[in-house]
Structures are given as structure tokens and as C-alpha cells.
C-alpha positions as CSV (number, residue, x, y, z in Angstrom):
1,X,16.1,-30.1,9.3
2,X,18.1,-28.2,6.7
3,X,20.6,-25.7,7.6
4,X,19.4,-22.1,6.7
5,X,22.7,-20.7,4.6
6,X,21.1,-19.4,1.7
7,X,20.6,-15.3,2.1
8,X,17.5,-14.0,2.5
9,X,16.6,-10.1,2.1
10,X,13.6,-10.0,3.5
11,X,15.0,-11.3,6.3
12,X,17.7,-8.2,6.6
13,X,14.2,-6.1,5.6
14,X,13.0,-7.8,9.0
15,X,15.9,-6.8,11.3
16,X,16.0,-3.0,10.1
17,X,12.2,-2.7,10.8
18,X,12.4,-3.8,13.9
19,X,15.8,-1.8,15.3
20,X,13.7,1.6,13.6
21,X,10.6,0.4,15.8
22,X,13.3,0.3,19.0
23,X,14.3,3.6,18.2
24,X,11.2,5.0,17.5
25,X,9.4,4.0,20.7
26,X,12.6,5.4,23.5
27,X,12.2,8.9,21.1
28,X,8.3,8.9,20.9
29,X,7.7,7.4,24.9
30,X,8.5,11.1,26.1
31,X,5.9,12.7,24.4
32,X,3.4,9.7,24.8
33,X,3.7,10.3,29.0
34,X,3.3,14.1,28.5
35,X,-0.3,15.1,29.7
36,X,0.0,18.0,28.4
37,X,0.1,16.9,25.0
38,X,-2.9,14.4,25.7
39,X,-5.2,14.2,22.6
40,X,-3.9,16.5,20.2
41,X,-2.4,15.1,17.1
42,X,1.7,14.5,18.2
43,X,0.1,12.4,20.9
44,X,-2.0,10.5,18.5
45,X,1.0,10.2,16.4
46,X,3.1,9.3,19.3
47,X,1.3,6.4,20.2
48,X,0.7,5.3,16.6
49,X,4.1,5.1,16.1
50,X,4.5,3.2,19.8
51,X,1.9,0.6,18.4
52,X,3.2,0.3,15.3
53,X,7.0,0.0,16.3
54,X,5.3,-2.8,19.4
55,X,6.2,-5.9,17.3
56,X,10.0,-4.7,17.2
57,X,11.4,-7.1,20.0
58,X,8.5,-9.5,18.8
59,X,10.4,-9.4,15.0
60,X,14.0,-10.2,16.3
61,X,13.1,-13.2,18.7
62,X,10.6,-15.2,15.7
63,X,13.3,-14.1,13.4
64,X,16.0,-15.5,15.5
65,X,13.9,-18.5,15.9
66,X,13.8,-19.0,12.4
67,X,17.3,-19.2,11.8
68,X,18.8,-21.1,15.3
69,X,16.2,-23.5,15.0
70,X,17.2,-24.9,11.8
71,X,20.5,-25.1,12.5
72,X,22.5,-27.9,12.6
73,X,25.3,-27.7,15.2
74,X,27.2,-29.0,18.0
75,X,26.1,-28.6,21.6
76,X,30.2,-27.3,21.5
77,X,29.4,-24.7,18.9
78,X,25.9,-23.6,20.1
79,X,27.4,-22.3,23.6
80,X,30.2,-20.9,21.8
81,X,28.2,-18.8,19.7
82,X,26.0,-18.2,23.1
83,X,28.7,-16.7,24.9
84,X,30.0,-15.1,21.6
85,X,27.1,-13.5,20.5
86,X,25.1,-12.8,23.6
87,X,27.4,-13.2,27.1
88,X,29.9,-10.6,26.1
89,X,27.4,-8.1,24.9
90,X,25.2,-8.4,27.9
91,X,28.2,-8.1,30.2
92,X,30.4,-5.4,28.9
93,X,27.3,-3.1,27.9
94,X,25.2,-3.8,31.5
95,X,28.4,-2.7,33.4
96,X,29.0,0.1,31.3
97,X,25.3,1.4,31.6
98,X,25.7,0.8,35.3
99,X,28.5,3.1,35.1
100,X,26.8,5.7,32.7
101,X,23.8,6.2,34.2
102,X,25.4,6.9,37.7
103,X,25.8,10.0,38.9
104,X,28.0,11.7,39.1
105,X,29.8,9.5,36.6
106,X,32.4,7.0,38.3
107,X,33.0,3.4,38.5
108,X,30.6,1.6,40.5
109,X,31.3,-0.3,43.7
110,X,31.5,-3.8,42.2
111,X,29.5,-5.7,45.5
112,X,26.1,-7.7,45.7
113,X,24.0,-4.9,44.2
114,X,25.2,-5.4,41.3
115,X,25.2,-9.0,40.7
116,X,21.2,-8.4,42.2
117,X,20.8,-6.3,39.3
118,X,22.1,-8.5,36.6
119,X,20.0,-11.7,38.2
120,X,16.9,-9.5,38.9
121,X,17.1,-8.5,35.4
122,X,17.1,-4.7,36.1
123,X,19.7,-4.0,33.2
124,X,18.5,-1.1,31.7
125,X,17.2,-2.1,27.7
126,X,19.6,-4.7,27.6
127,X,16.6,-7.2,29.0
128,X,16.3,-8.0,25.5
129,X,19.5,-10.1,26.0
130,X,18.3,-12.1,29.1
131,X,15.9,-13.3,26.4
132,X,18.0,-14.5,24.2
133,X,20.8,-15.9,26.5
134,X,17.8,-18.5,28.0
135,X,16.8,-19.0,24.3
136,X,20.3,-19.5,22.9
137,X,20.9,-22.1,25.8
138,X,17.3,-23.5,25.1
139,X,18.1,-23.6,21.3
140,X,20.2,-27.0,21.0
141,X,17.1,-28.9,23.5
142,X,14.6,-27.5,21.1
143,X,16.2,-28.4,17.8
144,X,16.6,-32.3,19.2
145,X,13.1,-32.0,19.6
146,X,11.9,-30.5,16.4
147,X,14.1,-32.7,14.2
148,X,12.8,-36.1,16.1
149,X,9.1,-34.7,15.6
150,X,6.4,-33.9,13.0
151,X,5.1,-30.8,11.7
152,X,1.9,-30.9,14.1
153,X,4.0,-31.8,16.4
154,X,6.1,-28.4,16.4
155,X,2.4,-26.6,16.2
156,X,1.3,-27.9,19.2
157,X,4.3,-26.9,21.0
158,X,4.3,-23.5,19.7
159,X,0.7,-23.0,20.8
160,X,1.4,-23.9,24.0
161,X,4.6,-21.9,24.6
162,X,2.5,-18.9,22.9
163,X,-0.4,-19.8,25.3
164,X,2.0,-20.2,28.5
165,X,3.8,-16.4,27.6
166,X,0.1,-14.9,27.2
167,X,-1.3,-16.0,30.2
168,X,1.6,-15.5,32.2
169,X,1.5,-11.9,31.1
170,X,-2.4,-11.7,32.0
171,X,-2.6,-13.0,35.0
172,X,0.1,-10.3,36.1
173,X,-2.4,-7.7,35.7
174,X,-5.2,-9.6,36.8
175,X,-3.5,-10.4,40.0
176,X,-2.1,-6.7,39.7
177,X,0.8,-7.5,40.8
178,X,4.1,-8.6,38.5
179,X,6.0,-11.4,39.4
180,X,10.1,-10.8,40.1
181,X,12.4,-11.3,37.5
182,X,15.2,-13.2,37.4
183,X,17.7,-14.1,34.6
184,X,16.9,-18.0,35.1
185,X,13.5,-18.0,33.6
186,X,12.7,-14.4,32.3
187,X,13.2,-16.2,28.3
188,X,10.3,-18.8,29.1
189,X,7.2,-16.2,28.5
190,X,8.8,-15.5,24.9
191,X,9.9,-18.8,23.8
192,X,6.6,-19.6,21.8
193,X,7.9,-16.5,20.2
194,X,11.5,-18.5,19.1
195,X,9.4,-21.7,18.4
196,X,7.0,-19.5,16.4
197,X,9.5,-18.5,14.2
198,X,10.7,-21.9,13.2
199,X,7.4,-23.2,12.6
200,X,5.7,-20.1,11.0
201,X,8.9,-18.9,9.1
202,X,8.5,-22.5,7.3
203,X,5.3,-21.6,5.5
204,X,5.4,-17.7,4.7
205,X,7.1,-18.6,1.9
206,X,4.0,-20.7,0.8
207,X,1.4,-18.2,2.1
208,X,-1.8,-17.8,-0.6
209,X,-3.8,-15.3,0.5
210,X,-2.6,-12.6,2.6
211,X,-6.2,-11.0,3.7
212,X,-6.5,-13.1,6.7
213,X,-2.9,-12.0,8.2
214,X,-3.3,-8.8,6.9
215,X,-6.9,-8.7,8.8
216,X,-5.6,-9.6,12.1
217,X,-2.8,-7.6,12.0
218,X,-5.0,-3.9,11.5
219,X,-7.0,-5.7,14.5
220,X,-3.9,-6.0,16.6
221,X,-2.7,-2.4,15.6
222,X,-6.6,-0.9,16.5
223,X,-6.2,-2.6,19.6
224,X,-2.9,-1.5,20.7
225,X,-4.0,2.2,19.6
226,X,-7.6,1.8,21.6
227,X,-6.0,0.6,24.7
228,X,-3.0,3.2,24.6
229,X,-5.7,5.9,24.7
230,X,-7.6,4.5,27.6
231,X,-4.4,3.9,29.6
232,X,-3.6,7.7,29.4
233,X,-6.7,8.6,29.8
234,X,-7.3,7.0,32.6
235,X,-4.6,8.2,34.0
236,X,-5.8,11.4,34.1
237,X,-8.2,10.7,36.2
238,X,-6.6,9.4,38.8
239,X,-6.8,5.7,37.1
240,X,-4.1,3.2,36.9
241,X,-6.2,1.2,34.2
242,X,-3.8,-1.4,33.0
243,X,-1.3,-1.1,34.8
244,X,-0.1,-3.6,37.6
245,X,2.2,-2.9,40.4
246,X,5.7,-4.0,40.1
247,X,5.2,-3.9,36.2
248,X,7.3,-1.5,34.0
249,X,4.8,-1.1,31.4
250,X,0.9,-1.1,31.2
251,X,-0.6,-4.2,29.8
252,X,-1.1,-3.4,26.0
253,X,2.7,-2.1,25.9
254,X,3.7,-5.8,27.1
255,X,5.4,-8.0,23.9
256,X,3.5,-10.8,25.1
257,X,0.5,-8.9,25.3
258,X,-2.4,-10.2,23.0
259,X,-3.0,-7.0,21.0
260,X,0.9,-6.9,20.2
261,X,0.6,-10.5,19.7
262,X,-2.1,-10.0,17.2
263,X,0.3,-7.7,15.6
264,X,4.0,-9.3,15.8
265,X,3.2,-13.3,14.4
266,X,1.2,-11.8,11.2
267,X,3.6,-9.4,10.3
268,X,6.5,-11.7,10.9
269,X,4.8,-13.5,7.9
270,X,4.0,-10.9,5.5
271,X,7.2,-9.8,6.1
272,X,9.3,-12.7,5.4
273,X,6.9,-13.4,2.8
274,X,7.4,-10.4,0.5
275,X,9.8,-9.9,-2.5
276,X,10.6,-6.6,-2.1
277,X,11.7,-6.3,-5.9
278,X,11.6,-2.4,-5.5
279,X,14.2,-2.3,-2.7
280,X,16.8,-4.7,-4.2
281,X,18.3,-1.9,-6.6
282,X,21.6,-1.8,-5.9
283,X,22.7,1.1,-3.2
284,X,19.3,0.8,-1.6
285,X,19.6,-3.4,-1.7
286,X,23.1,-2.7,0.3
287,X,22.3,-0.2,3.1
288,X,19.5,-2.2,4.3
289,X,22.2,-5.1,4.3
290,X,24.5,-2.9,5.9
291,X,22.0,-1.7,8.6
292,X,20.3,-4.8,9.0
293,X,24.3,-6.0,9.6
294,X,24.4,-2.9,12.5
295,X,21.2,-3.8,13.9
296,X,22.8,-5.5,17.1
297,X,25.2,-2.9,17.6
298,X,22.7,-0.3,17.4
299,X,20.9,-1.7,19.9
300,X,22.9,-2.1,21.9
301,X,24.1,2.0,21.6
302,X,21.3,3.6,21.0
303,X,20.2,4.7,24.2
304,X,24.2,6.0,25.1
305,X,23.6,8.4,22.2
306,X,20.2,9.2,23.2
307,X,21.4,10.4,26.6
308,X,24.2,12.1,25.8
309,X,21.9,14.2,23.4
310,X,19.6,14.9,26.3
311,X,21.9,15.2,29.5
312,X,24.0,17.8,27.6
313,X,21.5,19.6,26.0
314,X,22.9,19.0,22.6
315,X,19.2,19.1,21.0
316,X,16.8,21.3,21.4
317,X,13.2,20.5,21.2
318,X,12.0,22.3,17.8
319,X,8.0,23.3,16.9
320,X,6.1,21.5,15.9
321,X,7.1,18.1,17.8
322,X,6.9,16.0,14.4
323,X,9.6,18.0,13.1
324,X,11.5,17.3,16.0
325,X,11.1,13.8,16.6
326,X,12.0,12.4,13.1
327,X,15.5,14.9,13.1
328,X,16.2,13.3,16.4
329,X,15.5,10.1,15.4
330,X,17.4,10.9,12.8
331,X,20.2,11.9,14.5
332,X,20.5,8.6,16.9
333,X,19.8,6.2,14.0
334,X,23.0,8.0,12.1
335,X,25.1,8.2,15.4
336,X,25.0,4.6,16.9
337,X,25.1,3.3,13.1
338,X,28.2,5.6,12.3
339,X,29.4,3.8,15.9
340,X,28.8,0.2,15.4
341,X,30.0,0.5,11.8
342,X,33.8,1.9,13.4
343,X,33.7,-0.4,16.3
344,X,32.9,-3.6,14.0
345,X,36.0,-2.9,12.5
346,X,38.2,-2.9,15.9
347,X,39.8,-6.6,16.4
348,X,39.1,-7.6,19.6
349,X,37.0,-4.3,20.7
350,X,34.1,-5.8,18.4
351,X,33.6,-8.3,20.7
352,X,31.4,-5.7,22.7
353,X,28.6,-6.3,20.0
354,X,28.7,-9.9,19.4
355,X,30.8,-10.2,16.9
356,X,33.6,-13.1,16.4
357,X,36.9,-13.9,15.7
């Protein structure tokens, strides 16, 4: 198993896809829930843009798979760059959320609620980082496995960490009712996911014909669309159709759903696959570095900025609502970049967005 050190641009390509697609769906999800705007074409664009930006999350865990698979480090170093990377993060940001989103602003009492929070995984966006704490952890088991086995050896365990995260998702809904969280095993549904990027990351490079991916991909993003509509729709009428209770999300909006599934392990492919010859001129070749290098931090932010722009009132919506979503978006995108870029730079201070000695 060699070490992955080389870099890789389509790989930075990856990573600023997927933080535009986490933008795009906090900006677009207020219009999406809007009945008012049901059918006309900023909802169809709303939830066009949801579908498309679904494989977002998807994108960062095969991509991180790719990479901490193939890695070749101590059990020492892996927990270091755990608690480096992911701890930190997860703790300053989820106690400073708790603090922002309470009102009226003040420190929070610091007693069992909030340590039921963290473990219950109700932290806000920042779930995203439960994931990847269990996979990180995970990651050193799983590489002794992969480097003492054969290739069909490391399909057959994606398939059935894939099939394990599907049907754990389905049966949620078909039981219509969602199973508690908690931050021990909330990683396990998406660790096909990490295990798919090792394995499928291996032969995009070698990928010969692109129809087949390309096929179930527009089947993915058709499905996602279809079943988006008939959520709100019926909705309308009084309908919770795909949705479950206890769930935070309707079925089709799930990572592990299949239609998103459909979506994410194609692209992932196609993605890492392409050249991109066009992008790598020089200023363009560097701010997709230097975005894809902010990604993290911008996660992490986005939403601070995005609620300071709408609990002060600092934007006003603008006709017509396309106009208005991609200034806003815009706007966020510049905002928690121009942040992460500043706060990168601060010794010791970085450390709130994973960043190391």
C-alpha cells in the first residue's frame, strides 16, 4: 500500500465542489420549504441545485478515504492527526455554536445537556465531524486490513459497508421511525463511503469508458429531482411522504440514500478521473488550490456568516430570487473564505480548523 504524497488537482477540484454544494444547499433549503414558491421555476431551480450539491458530504468522506487509507502511519501518528484535525474542530466550533445560536447570546450553563448534545449528536452542521472522528479512529484497523488483503477482497468489504449504510438508512423510513444518534456509532452507515474511496479512487485513474458512470449518475440526479418534487408535494396535501419521525431530513435528502448514492460514487470517479487541462492556467490552477486548502475552515464558518447575515438583516432578499441567491451565496463563500484564510495564519488560533503545528 503506497503512501499517497504526489499532488493531485483533481483532487483539490473535488474538495471545492463539494464545500460550493454545502453552501449551496443551507442558501437554497429556504426557498426549497417555501410553499409559496412551490412549482414555479426558483423552486425547480432550488431543488436542482439541492440535488445536484447532494453528493457534497458524499465527495469529502470517499475523498478522505482515498487518501487515509493509503497511508502508511503509526497507530501514534493516526490519533494525533485524529485529535489534530478533527477533535479540536468539533469541540471549539460545537461549543461556540451552542453559544451562538442561544438567545439572548451568553455563555451556556456547561451541565449534562450539553455533554447529551455532543453524544446525541445534535451539534448543529458540525455532524459531519462525528463522521469523520469514528472514521479517523477506524482508519488505522481498516488499513491493517486492506494491506493484509486482495483487491476482491477490499470489494467485498466495500459492498457490504455500502450495503449496511443503505439499508440502515431504509429501514428508518420503512419502520418510520429514526433510530437515536449517538457519537459511538453514527460513522458506521458511511464507512462504505471511506472504504469506497480507497477502492474506487484506485481505478478512476484507469477508467475507459465513462458512459456507464456518466449513465447512472443523470439516473441518480433524475431521481433525487423526482422524489424532491413528490416530498413537497405531498406535503401540501397534508402528506408526510418520505419522511420518518425522528428524522431531520426526508428520505431522498439522506447521503446514504440510494438516489444520492447513485449520484455521489460515479461522480467521485469522473471527477478524480478528469484532467482538467483548462483549469490548470496559472491564477485559476491556484485559487482552486487555495480554496480547496479553505475548504475545512469554510465549513466549518459558513453557517456563522450565514446567520449573522440573516439575524441582522444585513441582506435583503432582492427580485427575482435567482439574483438573490447566487449574490448571497456569493457573499458567504467570500466571507468565511476571507475568514479561514486570516485565521490560518494565527499560531495557535488555527488550531480551531484543524490545522497543525
Amino acid at each position: 500500500m503506497n503512501k499517497k504524497a504526489s499532488y493531485i488537482f483533481s483532487a483539490d477540484v473535488i474538495r471545492v465542489i463539494a464545500i460550493f454544494g454545502v453552501l449551496s444547499i443551507h442558501i437554497v433549503d429556504a426557498i426549497n420549504r417555501r410553499p409559496d414558491f412551490f412549482g414555479d421555476i426558483s423552486w425547480w431551480a432550488g431543488i436542482t441545485i439541492d440535488a445536484l450539491s447532494r453528493i457534497s458530504i458524499p465527495l469529502f468522506i470517499l475523498l478522505s478515504g482515498y487518501f487515509l487509507l493509503h497511508k502508511d502511519e503509526s497507530l501514534t501518528r493516526s490519533l494525533k492527526r485524529t485529535a489534530t484535525r478533527i477533535f479540536i474542530p468539533l469541540l471549539f466550533w460545537f461549543l461556540f455554536y451552542t453559544w451562538w445560536y442561544s438567545r439572548p447570546l451568553s455563555l451556556p450553563n456547561f451541565d449534562s445537556s450539553l455533554v447529551a448534545n455532543l453524544f446525541s449528536v445534535n451539534v448543529y452542521h458540525l455532524y459531519f465531524l462525528i463522521i469523520m472522528l469514528g472514521l479517523y479512529v477506524t482508519a488505522p484497523l481498516l488499513r491493517t486490513y486492506l494491506r493484509a488483503t486482495q483487491r476482491t477482497d477490499h470489494k467485498k468489504l466495500m459492498i457490504l459497508l455500502l450495503a449496511v449504510g443503505i439499508l440502515e438508512v431504509i429501514g428508518q423510513y420503512v419502520l418510520q421511525r429514526c433510530s437515536m444518534d449517538n457519537i459511538f456509532t453514527y460513522w458506521i452507515p458511511y464507512s462504505g463511503l471511506f472504504v469506497a474511496g480507497f477502492v474506487l479512487g484506485n481505478e478512476a485513474q484507469s477508467i475507459k469508458n465513462t458512459k456507464p458512470l456518466l449513465i447512472m449518475y443523470a439516473l441518480g440526479l433524475i431521481a433525487t429531482i423526482g422524489f424532491s418534487y413528490l416530498h413537497y408535494l405531498s406535503l401540501l396535501n397534508g402528506i408526510n411522504f418520505l419522511g420518518s419521525d425522528g428524522c431531520i431530513a426526508y428520505y431522498s435528502d439522506y447521503y446514504m440514500s440510494i438516489p444520492v448514492f447513485l449520484m455521489s460514487l460515479p461522480a467521485f470517479m469522473l471527477l478524480l478521473h478528469f484532467k482538467y487541462h483548462f483549469l490548470q492556467k496559472k491564477y485559476v490552477a491556484a485559487t482552486i488550490r487555495s480554496l480547496s486548502k479553505a475548504s475545512f475552515g469554510i465549513y466549518l464558518s459558513h453557517l456563522f456568516i450565514l446567520q449573522i447575515l440573516d439575524h441582522y438583516n444585513l441582506f435583503d432578499p432582492i427580485s427575482p430570487t435567482w439574483i438573490y441567491i447566487i449574490i448571497k451565496w456569493l457573499t458567504i463563500l467570500l466571507l468565511s473564505y476571507l475568514f479561514t484564510v486570516i485565521v490560518m495564519k494565527l499560531p495557535f488560533v488555527n488550531r480551531i480548523l484543524g490545522v497543525s503545528e
